[in-house]
N, C-alpha and C positions, 0 to 999 in steps of 0.2 A: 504494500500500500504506500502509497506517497506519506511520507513521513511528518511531521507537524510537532514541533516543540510543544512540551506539555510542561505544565507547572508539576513538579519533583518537588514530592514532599516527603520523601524517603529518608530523607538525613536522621541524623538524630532527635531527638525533641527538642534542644536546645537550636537548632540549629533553622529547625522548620518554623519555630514560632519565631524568628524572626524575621519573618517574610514581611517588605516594606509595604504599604501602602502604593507604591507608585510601583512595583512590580506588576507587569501584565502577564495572568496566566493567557496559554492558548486551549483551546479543545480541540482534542483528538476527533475527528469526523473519521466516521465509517460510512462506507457509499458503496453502490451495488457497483462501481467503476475502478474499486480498490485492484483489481490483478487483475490480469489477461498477458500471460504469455503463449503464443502460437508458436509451435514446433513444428508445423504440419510439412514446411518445406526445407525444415533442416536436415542435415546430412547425419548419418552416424555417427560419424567421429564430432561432430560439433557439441552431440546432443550427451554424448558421452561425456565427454570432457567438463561439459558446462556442469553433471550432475555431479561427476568427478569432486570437480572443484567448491561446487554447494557442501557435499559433505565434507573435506579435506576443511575446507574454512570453517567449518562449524565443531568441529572436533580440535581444531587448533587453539579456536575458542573456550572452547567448554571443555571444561575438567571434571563435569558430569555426562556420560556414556548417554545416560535416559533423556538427558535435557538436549543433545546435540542429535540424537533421534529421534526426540518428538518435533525437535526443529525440520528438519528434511523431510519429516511427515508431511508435516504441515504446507510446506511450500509445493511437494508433491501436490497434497489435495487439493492446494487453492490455484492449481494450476489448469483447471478446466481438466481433469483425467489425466492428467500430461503422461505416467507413469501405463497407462494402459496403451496409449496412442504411441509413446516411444516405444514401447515392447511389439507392437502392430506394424512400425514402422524397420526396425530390427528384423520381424521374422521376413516380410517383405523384400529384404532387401540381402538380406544372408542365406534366407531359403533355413531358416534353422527348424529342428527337430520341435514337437511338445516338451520330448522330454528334457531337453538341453535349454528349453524356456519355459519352465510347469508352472512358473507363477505368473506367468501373463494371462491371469483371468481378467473376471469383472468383479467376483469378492476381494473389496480392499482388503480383508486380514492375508488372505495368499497373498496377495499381489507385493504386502510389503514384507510376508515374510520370505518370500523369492528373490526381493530385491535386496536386502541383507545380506544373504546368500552370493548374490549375483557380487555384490563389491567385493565382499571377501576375494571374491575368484579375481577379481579384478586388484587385488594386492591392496586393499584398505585394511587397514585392523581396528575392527570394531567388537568386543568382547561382550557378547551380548546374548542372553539366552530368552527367547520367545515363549512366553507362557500365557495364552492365548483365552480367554473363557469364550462360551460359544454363545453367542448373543444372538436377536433376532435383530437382522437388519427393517429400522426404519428410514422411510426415504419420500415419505410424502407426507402431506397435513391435512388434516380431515378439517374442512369445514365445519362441521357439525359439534366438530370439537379440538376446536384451534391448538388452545391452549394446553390442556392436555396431550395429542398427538403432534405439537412442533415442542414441550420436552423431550419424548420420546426421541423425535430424529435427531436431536442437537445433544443426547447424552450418547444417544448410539454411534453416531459423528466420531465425538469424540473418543468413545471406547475403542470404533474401530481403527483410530489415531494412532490411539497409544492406549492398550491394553492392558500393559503390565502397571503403567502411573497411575491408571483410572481404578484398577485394582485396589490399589496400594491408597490411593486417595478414598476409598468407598467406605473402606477395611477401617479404616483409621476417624471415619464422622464419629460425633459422638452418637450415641445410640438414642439419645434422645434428644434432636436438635431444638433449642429453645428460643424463640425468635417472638417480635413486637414492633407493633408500628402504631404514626398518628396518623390524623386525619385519613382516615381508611377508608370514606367513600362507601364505593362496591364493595371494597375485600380484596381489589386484586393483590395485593399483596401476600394474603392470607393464601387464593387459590392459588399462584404462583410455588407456596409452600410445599401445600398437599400433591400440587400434580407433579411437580420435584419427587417427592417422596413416591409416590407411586408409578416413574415412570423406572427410578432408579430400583425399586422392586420388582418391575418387571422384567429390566434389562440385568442385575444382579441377585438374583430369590437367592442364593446362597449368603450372600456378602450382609444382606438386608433384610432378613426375614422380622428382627426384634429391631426395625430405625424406625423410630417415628416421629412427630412433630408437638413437641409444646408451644402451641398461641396462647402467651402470655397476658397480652392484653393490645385493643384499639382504640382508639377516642373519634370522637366524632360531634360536632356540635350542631348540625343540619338536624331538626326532630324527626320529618320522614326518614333522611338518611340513617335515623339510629334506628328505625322500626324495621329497616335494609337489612341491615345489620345482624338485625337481633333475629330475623327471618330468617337469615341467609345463611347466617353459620351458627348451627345451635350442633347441638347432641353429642357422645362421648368427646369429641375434639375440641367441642369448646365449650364445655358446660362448666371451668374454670375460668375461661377466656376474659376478662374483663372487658367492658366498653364503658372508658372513661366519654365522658359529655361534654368536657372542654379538656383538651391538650393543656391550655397555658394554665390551668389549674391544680395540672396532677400532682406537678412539688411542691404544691399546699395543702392547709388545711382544708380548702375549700374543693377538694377533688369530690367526684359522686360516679359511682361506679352504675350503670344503669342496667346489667347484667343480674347483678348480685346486691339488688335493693334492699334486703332485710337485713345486707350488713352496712346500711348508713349511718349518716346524723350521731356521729360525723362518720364517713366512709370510712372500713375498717383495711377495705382492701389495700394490700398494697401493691407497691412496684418493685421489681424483682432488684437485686443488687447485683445480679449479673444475667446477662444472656449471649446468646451467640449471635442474634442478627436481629437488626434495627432498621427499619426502612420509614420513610416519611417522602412526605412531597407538601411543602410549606407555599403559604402565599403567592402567588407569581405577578400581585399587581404594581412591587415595586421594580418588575423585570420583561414583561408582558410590550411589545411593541404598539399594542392596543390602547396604552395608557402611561399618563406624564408623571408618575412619582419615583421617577427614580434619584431624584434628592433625600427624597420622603426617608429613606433605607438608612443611606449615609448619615445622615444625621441624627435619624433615629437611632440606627447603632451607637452613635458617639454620645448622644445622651441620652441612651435607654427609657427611649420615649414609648408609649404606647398607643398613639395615633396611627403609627406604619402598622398592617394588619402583615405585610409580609415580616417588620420586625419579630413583631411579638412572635408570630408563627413557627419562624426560624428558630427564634430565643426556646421556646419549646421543645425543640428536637436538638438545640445542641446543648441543652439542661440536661437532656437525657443520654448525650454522649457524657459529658461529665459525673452523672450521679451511677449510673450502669456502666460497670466492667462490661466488654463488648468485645468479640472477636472483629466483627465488623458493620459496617452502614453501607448502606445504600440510599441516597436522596434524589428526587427527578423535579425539574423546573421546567421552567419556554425554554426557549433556544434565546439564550442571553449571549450576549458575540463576544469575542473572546475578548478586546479590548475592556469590556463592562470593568468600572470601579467597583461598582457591586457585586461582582463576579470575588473579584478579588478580597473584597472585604470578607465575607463567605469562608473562603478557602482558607483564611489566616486565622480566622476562629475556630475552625476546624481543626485545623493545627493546631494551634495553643490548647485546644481540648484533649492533644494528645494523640493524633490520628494519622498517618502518612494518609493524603488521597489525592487522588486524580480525577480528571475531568473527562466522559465523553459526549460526543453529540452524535445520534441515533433518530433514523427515520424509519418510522412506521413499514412501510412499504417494502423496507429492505428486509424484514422478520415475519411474510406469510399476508400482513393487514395491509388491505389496498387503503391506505389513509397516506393522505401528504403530512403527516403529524413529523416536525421533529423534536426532540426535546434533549437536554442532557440530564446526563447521570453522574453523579459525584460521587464514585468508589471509596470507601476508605479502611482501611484495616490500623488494629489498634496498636501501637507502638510497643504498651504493654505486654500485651497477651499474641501479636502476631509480628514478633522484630524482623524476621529474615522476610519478609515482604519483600518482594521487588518489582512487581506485578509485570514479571518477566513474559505469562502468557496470554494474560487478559487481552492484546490486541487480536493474538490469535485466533484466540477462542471466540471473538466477537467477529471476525471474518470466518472464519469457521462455521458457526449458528447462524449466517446468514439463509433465507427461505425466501422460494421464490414467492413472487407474489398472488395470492389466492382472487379468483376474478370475485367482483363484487357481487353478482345475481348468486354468490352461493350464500348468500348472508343475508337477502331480501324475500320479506312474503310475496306470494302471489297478490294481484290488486283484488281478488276478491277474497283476501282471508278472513276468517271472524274478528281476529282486532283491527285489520287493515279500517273493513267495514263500520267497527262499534268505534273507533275514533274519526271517521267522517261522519257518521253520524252524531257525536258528539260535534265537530264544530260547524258543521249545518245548522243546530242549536244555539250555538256561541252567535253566531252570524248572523242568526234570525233573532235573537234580541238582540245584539247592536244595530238593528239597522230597523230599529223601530224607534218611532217620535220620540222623541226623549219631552217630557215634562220641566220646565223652568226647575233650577238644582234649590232647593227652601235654604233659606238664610246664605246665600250666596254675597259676599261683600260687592260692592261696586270695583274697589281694588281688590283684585284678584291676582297681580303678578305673583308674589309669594304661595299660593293657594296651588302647590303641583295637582294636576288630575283635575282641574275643573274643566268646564266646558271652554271657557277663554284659552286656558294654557292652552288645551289640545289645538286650538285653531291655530291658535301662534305654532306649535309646534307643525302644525300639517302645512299651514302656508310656507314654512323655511324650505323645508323639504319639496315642496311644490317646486318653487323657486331653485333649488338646487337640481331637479329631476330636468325643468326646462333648459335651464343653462347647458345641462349635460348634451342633453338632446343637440341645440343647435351648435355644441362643438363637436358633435361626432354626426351632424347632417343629419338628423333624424327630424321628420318631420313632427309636431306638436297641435295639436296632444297627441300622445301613443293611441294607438288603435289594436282592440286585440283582431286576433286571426280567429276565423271562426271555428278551427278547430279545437283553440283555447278556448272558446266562447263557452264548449259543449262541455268541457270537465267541471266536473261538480266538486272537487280539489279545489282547481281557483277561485271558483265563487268563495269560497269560506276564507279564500287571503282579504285583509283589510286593503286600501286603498293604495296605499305605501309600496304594501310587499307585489301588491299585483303588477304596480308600475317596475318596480327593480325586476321581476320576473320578465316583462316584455324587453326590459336595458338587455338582458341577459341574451331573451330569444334571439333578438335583433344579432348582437353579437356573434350568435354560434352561426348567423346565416352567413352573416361576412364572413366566418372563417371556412365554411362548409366553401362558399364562390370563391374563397381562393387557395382551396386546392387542401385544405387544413382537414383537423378532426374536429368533427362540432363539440359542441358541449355538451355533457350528460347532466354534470352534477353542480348544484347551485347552491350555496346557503344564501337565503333572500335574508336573515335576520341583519346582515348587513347592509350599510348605503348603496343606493347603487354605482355612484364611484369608483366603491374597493371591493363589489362583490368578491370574495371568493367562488372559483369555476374549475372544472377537472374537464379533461373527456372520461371516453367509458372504463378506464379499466382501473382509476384510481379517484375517492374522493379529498377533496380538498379538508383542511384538520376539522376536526369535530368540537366544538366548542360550547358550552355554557351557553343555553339559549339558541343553539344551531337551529335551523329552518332550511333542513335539505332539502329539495326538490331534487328531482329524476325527470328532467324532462326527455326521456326517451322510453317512458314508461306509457302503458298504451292508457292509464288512469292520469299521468300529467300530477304525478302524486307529490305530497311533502312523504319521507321516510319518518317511522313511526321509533317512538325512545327505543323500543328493543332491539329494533334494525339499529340502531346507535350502538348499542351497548355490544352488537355482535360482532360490528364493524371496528371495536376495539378489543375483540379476543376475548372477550368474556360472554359464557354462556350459562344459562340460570333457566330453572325451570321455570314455566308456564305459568303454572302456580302460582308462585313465589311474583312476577309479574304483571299478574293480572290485579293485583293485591295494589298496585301505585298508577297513576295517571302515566301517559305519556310525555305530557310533560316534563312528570317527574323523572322518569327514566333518561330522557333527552338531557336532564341536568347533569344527573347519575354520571350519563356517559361523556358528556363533555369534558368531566372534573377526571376524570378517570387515567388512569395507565393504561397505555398500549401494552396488554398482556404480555407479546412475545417478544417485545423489546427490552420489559421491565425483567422478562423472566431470560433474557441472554444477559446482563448485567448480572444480575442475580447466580446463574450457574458461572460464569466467568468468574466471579468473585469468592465463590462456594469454593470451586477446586484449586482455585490459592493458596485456601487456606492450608493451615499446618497444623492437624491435631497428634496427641501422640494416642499410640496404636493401642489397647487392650494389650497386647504382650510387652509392651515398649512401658505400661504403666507396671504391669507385672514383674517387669523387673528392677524398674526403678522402687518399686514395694520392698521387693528379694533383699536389693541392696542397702534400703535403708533400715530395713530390719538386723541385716549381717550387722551395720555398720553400730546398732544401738546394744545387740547383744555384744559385739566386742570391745564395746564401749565400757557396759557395765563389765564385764566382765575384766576387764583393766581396772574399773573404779573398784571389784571384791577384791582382786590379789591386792590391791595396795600399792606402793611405790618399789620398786626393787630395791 
C-alpha cells in the first residue's frame, strides 16, 4: 500500500505524553487501490528473482522465522493470486510434472506449504515446521448475515495466512474475554463480540470450545435507544450486562444502571477495575464537516468546559481509559483530516492516559457495505499491560479483511412488503393532516421571531429555501418552477415528501438526466434530508453515508421509494430480528442507523487489534505458577536451615 506517516505513539510513556500540541498526526487510509501487482507478462527468471529477493529481504530483517513468513504470506495474498498465476505461469512455460509442482493448487494452505518447500530447493534456509489445522475455507459474505459470515472469511483469511500464529494466538485468549463500551446505540459493538466469538468457534472447536465473552456493561442516554438495548441483548450473555443511562455519569455518584434497577438509589453496580476491551464512539459534532464547532473542543478541553457535547463525551471514554486496567481500545469518529488540531489534541490524551495508538481511516465499501461511509479508528493498546506492541501487522490485517462489495438490492425489501406498505401508509397519514387548514395557532404573540415552530417561523423558513431552490435552478439552466414528470406524478412515495424534499428530489432527477445524456451513470440513491445544493447522490451499486435523519430515496425503484430505518440498519451490517423491529418506528430505526458503526469495518479494526495482542498461554501461566512456587518453597526452606 502506498505508505503515509502515522503519529507513533509507541515510545515509552514518558516519551509519548509528550507529544506537542503543534504536532500533526497523519491517518493511515486503506482503499480498495492499496496493491495490484501484475505478473501476467513477466518472464521466469524475473518472477523468481523478485520472490527470491521478497523473502531474502524479509529474513535479513526479521530475527523472527514466523514474523518474516507471515510477511511473504501476506504480500503473496494481496497480490491478486500472484503465487497460483506464477506457478501457472512456471508449468507453462517449463512443461513441469504435478508432481515436481504439487503445491500449485487453489487451497492456499498447499499452495504455501509447497512454496516453503519450493525455496528451500531453491537454496533459502528457512527452518520452519508446518502444522496446519484443517479449517473450512470461507470466501464469500452472506447478505442475510453480513456481519456474522464476513468474520468468518477475515478469520479464515487469516488462518489460512498463517496457521501456526493464529494457533498460537487462539491458544493463548483469555478464556473469558471481558470487554465494555459507551454510547452503544444498536450494540454493534456488542455483536461484533459475539460473532468474533462464534466465528473463531467454528473455524477453531478445538482451540475454543470453553472462550467466551463477558459484556460488562453499555451506556446509553437516547430512552428509545435504551428500550434497543434492553430488547436486543438480554439472556445468559447479558443478564449481568449493565446499561448505564449516561456515560458522563458512570464515575459518579450519580450513575443508574437501567439493567439492574432494584440495585439503585444510589446505583450499586459497579465498573469493573479491569477489562480486556473498551470500544466507544464519542460526539463527532466538534469534528463533523457538517458543523462549525471545532473551536468549541479546543477550548473546551483547555478549560474543561461542559458546553462541547463532543468534550464531555470524549472526557467519558478517556475516564475510562484511566480508571480500567485495559489490554486495549478501540474509538471510531467522521473522517476528521489529518491536519485537524483536534485530531491531535485527542491523541495526546490518549497518551498521557497511558496508551501507544494509532490512527486509521476506513471506508465502508471496502468491508462487504455498499455505503460511501468513511470514518476513523483510533487503535490503542495499553503500555501497561500490552509493552511489546508495535502494531507491526495491523496494516496487514486491514488489507487482508478487505470484502468485496455486496450489491445493495440484497439488503432492500421488495416495494410491496408488509413494513414497506405499513410505513406509507403511515405517512399518507402524516400528509393528510398536514395538508389540512390549519386553525389561527391561540395565544400566538404578534412577535413571533423567537417563537421556533410557529406558523410565521415556518414561512420565513420555507420562503429562504424557496429563494435558494430558484437561485439554484437558474445557475444550472433549469427552468422555474420545477415541474414534476408525470411518472413522479403517479408515486404515492412522493406525494407524502413535504414541499422542500419534493423540490430537492426533482434538483436531483434533473441531474441524473444530465448525467445519463452525457454518456454517465445516473443516479440511484439520494438523501433528500439534505439542501439541494449538497445533496448527497451515489449510482446503483453504492449509497452515499447514512446519517442521522437520512431521507434515502431509490429513485430507480419501480415505487420511486424513501428506504425504510431497517433497510438502514442493514445497509450498515447489522441484522436484528423482525420482532425486535417492529417494536420502534422507522424513524427510529433510521436514527439507530445513522449513529451507528459500519459492522465490518468496526469488526476488521476490532480483529486487527484482537491478534496483536499478547496474552500469556495456560501452560506459559503454568509454569510461571511451577516456578514461583519452587522459588517460595526454596525460599523458606533457606529461611528453616538458618544462616550457614
Amino acid at each position: 500500500p502506498k505508505e503515509t506517516s502515522e503519529l507513533d505513539a509507541t515510545a515509552e510513556p514518558k516519551e509519548t505524553s509528550e507529544l506537542k500540541e503543534t504536532e500533526t498526526p497523519e491517518i493511515k487510509e486503506h482503499n480498495a487501490e492499496a496493491m495490484d501487482i501484475d505478473v501476467a507478462d513477466a518472464d521466469t527468471d524475473s518472477v523468481t528473482n523478485a520472490l527470491g529477493a521478497l523473502i531474502k529481504e524479509h529474513m535479513d530483517e526479521e530475527n523472527d522465522p514466523e514474523q518474516a513468513l507471515f510477511d511473504y504470506r501476506f504480500k503473496i495474498a494481496m497480490t491478486h493470486s500472484l503465487l497460483p498465476r506464477y506457478v501457472q505461469h512456471i508449468r507453462d512455460t517449463e512443461v513441469l510434472s504435478e508432481e515436481e509442482w504439487s503445491f500449485g493448487t487453489q487451497e492456499p494452505t498447499e499452495d504455501l506449504n509447497g512454496f516453503v518447500e519450493w525455496l528451500k530447493q531453491q537454496g533459502f534456509e528457512l527452518e520452519y515446521e508446518m502444522k496446519l489445522p484443517k479449517i473450512d475455507n470461507y470466501d464469500s459474505v452472506d447478505p442475510s448475515d453480513v456481519l456474522g459470515s464476513a468474520a468468518k472469511v477475515m478469520i479464515s483469511r487469516l488462518t489460512n495466512l498463517a496457521p501456526e500464529l493464529m494457533q498460537q494466538k487462539v491458544r493463548s485468549l483469555p478464556r473469558t474475554l471481558s470487554v465494555g463500551d459507551f454510547f452503544s446505540g444498536t450494540g454493534a459493538f456488542s455483536k461484533v463480540i459475539s460473532e468474533t466469538i462464534t466465528a473463531l468457534k467454528d473455524i477453531f472447536p478445538d482451540e475454543t470450545i470453553d472462550l467466551t465473552a463477558k459484556h460488562c456493561f453499555m451506556s446509553e442516554v437516547v430512552q428509545f435507544k435504551q428500550k434497543f438495548l434492553l430488547e436486543a441483548f438480554k439472556g445468559n450473555d447479558f443478564d449481568d450486562c449493565c446499561l448505564f443511562s449516561d456515560a458522563t455519569k458512570v464515575f459518579t455518584d450519580e450513575r443508574e444502571c437501567l439493567r439492574h434497577k432494584g440495585r439503585t438509589a444510589p446505583c450499586s453496580c459497579e465498573i469493573p477495575s479491569e477489562l480486556n476491551i473498551f470500544g466507544g464512539g464519542f460526539s463527532c459534532k466538534s469534528f463533523s464537516k457538517l458543523n462549525n464547532e471545532f473551536e468549541s473542543f479546543k477550548k473546551a478541553l483547555a478549560e474543561m468546559m461542559e458546553e462541547s457535547s463532543s468534550y464531555v463525551t470524549f472526557k467519558s471514554c478517556n475516564d475510562a481509559l484511566k480508571f480500567i486496567e485495559l489490554d486495549m481500545f478501540l474509538l471510531e469518529n467522521v473522517d476528521l483530516e489529518a491536519d485537524s488540531e483536534n485530531l491531535t489534541l485527542i491523541l495526546k490524551a490518549l497518551s498521557e492516559a497511558g496508551f501507544s495508538c494509532k490512527t486509521y481511516k476506513l471506508i465502508s465499501s471496502d468491508f462487504a457495505v455498499p455505503q460511501r461511509r468513511v470514518r476513523i479508528y483510533i487503535l490503542g493498546f495499553s503500555n501497561k499491560r500490552q509493552p511489546q506492541i508495535a502494531f507491526k501487522n495491523v496494516d496487514k490485517m486491514i488489507d487482508l479483511f478487505r470484502l468485496p462489495c455486496v450489491d445493495p438490492d440484497k439488503f432492500l425489501l421488495d416495494d410491496d412488503d408488509p413494513a414497506v406498505m405499513k410505513e406509507l401508509d403511515r405517512r399518507r397519514s402524516v400528509r393528510a393532516r398536514a395538508d389540512q387548514p390549519k386553525e389561527p395557532e391561540k395565544n400566538q404573540k404578534k412577535d413571533t421571531a423567537g417563537d421556533k415552530g410557529t406558523t410565521e417561523e415556518k414561512e420565513k423558513d420555507q420562503s429562504k429555501w424557496q429563494a435558494t431552490h430558484q437561485e439554484l435552478a437558474e445557475k444550472r439552466g433549469i427552468q422555474w418552477p420545477l415541474t414534476v414528470p408525470d411518472e413522479l406524478s403517479k408515486s404515492e412515495w412522493f406525494s407524502t415528501l413535504n414541499a422542500r424534499e419534493q423540490e430537492v428530489y426533482l434538483f436531483v432527477l434533473n441531474e441524473s438526466t444530465t448525467l445519463t445524456q452525457s454518456g454517465r451513470q445516473p443516479i440511484r440513491f439520494a438523501d433528500i434530508y439534505h439542501s439541494a445544493n449538497r445533496t448527497p447522490v451515489s449510482a446503483a451499486d453504492v449509497l452515499p453515508t447514512i446519517l442521522p435523519g437520512t431521507k434515502m430515496i431509490d429513485l430507480q425503484s419501480n415505487a420511486k421509494r424513501l428506504l425504510l430505518g431497517r433497510e438502514l440498519l442493514a445497509l450498515q451490517g447489522l441484522d436484528y430480528d423482525d420482532g425486535l423491529l417492529d417494536k420502534f418506528s422507522e424513524n427510529q430505526l433510521s436514527d439507530l442507523a445513522g449513529n451507528a458503526y459500519t459492522s465490518t469495518a468496526f469488526l476488521t479494526m476490532f480483529l486487527a487489534g484482537l491478534f496483536e495482542l499478547s496474552f500469556v498461554t495456560p501452560s506459559e501461566s503454568e509454569q510461571e505458577e511451577e516456578v514461583s512456587s519452587f522459588v517460595t518453597q526454596l525460599s523458606q526452606h533457606s529461611h528453616n536451615r538458618g544462616p550457614n
